[in-house]
N, C-alpha and C positions, 0 to 999 in steps of 0.2 A: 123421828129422832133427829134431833140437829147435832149434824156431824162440825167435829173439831176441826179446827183449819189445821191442814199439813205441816209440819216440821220445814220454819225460811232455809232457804238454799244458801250458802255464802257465796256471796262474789269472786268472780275469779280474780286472778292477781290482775292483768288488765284492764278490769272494772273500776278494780280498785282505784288503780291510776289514774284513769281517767276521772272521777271523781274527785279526787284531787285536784289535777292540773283543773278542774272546770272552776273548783272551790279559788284556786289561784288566781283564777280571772278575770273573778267579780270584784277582786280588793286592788280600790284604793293604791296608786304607786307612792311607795312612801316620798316624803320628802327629804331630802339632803338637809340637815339644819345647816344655817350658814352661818359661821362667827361674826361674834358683835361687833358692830362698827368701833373702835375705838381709834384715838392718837396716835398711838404706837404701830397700828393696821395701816395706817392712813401712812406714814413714816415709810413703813415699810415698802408700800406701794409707790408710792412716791421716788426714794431712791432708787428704787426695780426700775420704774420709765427712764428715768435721769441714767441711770447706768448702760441700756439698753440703747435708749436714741438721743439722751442728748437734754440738754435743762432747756432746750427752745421744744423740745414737745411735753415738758409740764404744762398741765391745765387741772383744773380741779374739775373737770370734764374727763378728763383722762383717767384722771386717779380714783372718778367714780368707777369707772366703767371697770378700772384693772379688778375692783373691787366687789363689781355686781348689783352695785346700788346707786342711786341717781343723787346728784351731785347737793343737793337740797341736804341730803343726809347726812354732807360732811358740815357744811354748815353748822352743825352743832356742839362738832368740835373741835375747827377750825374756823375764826371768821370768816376768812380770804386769801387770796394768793400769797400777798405780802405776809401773812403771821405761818402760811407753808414754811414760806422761803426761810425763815428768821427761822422756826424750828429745826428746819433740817441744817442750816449753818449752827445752830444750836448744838443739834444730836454729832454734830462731826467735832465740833471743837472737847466738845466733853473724851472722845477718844485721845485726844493729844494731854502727854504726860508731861505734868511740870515738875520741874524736878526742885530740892531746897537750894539757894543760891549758894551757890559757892565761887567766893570772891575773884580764888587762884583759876577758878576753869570756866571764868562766865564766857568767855566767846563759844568756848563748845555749847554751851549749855544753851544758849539763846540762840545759837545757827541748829540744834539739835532741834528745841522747839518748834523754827520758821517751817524746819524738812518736814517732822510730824505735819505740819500743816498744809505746809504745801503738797504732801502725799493723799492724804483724807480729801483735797481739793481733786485731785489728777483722778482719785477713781470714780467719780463722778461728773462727765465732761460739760462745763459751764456753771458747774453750781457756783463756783465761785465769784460769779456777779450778780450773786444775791447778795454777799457778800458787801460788792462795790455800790450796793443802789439802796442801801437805808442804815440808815442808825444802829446798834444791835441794843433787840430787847431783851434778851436773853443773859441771865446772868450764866451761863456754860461759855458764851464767847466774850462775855467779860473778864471771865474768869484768865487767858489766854493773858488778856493786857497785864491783869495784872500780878501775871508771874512775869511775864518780862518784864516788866516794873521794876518789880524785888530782886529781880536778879541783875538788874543794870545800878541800881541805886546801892545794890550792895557792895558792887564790883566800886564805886566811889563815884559813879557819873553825876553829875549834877539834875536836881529834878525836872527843870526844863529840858534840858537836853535829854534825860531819860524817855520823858513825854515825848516830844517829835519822833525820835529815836523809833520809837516800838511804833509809833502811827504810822514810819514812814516804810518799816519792817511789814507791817499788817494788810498796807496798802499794795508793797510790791509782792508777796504773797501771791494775793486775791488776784493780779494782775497777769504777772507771771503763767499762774494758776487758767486761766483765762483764756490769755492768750496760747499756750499750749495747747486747749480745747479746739480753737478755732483751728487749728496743724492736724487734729487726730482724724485718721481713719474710722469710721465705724466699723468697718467690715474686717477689716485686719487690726482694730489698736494698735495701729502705729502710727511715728510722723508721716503726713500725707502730704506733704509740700512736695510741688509739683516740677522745683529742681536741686538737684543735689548736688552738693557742693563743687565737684568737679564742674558740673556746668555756670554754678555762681561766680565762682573763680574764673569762668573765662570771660562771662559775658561783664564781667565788672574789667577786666584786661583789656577789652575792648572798646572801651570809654578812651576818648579822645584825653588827652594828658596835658594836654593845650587846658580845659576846660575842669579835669580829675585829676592831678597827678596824686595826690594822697588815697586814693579810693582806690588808683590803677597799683602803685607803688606797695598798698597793704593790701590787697586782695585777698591775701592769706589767711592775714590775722584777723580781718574783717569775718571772715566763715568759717574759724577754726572754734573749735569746743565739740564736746560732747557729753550726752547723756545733760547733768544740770551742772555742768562747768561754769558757766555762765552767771547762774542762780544763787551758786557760793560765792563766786568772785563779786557780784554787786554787794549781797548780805556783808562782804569782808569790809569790803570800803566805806560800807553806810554804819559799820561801828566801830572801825579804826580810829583811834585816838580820842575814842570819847573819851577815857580816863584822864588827859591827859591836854586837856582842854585848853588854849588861851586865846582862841577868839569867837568863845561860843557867844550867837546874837542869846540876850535875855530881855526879851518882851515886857514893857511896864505893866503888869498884871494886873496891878491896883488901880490903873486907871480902865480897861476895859473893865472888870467886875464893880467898880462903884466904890473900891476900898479906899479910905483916907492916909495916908504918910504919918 
């Protein structure tokens, strides 16, 4: 007689386990999905470096790597450094708010604008001579000129003198902007200049008066300001009596663009 197999035993709980944890060991680690490369990725990474070290360790090298992916891959959508630059002066100028002109308050309004700008430059240290080293393609930083445009033309400035006006406003910005960069601390964000005014004040005292007497005699006023004292006080003078004009130079336009009389 062929006898029936016995009644299976079940596993102890330990068996159990182990059976599992073994079942665990044969699979596969999954993968991390990694999000798509895109502009806006690329942006992001980008300002991260810039805010951390500084617009002289931008590389599209760099912005791979924050990224995970080899630099080839930004290439598709971004051509090159230069159209970074222009985007990310792009992405900053679009945060500054223009406001409708108003005739009675255009100094505030236009020194309002220069600070948005100049602030959006400061938290980002150097970006602002991307600013100084190409054309902008970008209509977001177009967009910048031409609300100080409308707000100086409406205030009564003459359109030449509007023009200069805001080039000369955009360029000391970017400058300003800039050169603050070159002063900051990484480690601390702060001014990092290596003497402070008490000592500027003496070593300028110390100049021969034979040779300085104006430099030895203002030493003061020479190193006095703070925070962006300075920044307001040139902005004030660079559109002081634009309304009010009588010896603005006006350039024969007609004769550089080709126009006839």
């Amino acid at each position: 007689m062929t006898e029936k197999n016995p009644p299976s035993r079940a596993v102890t709980r330990d068996q159990w386990e182990a059976q599992i944890a073994a079942l665990g060991a044969t699979e596969a680690p999954r993968r991390v999905r990694k999000e798509p490369i895109t502009v806006g990725a690329i942006l992001t990474a980008a300002f991260g470096l810039v805010e951390a070290e500084g617009f002289d360790a931008l590389t599209m090298r760099r912005v791979a790597a924050a990224l995970e992916t080899s630099p080839g891959a930004l290439y598709a959508h971004v051509r090159n450094k230069a159209e970074l630059d222009d985007l990310l002066i792009g992405q900053l100028c679009r945060k500054v708010a223009i406001p409708a002109p108003d005739p009675a308050n255009w100094r505030t309004q236009i020194g309002d604008v220069c600070q948005q700008l100049r602030d959006q430059y400061l938290r980002y240290p150097g970006i602002s001579r991307a600013a100084l080293s190409a054309s902008p393609n970008s209509l977001d930083t177009l967009r910048i000129a031409e609300g100080m445009l409308a707000i100086l033309l409406a205030a009564g400035v003459s359109p030449q003198s509007a023009a200069w006006a805001v080039d000369a406003a955009v360029l000391y910005v970017a400058a300003y902007s800039f050169e603050a960069s070159l002063r900051r601390d990484p480690v601390t964000d702060t001014d990092g200049r290596v003497l402070d005014r008490a000592e500027s004040i003496a070593r300028l005292e110390m100049l021969p008066v034979s040779h300085f007497p104006n430099m030895v005699a203002y030493a003061h006023e020479l190193t006095a300001g703070h925070g962006h004292d300075r920044f307001d006080f040139t902005l004030a003078q660079l559109f002081r009596g634009l309304t009010s004009e009588t010896t603005t130079i006006e350039p024969d336009i007609r004769a550089e663009d080709g126009r006839q009389s």
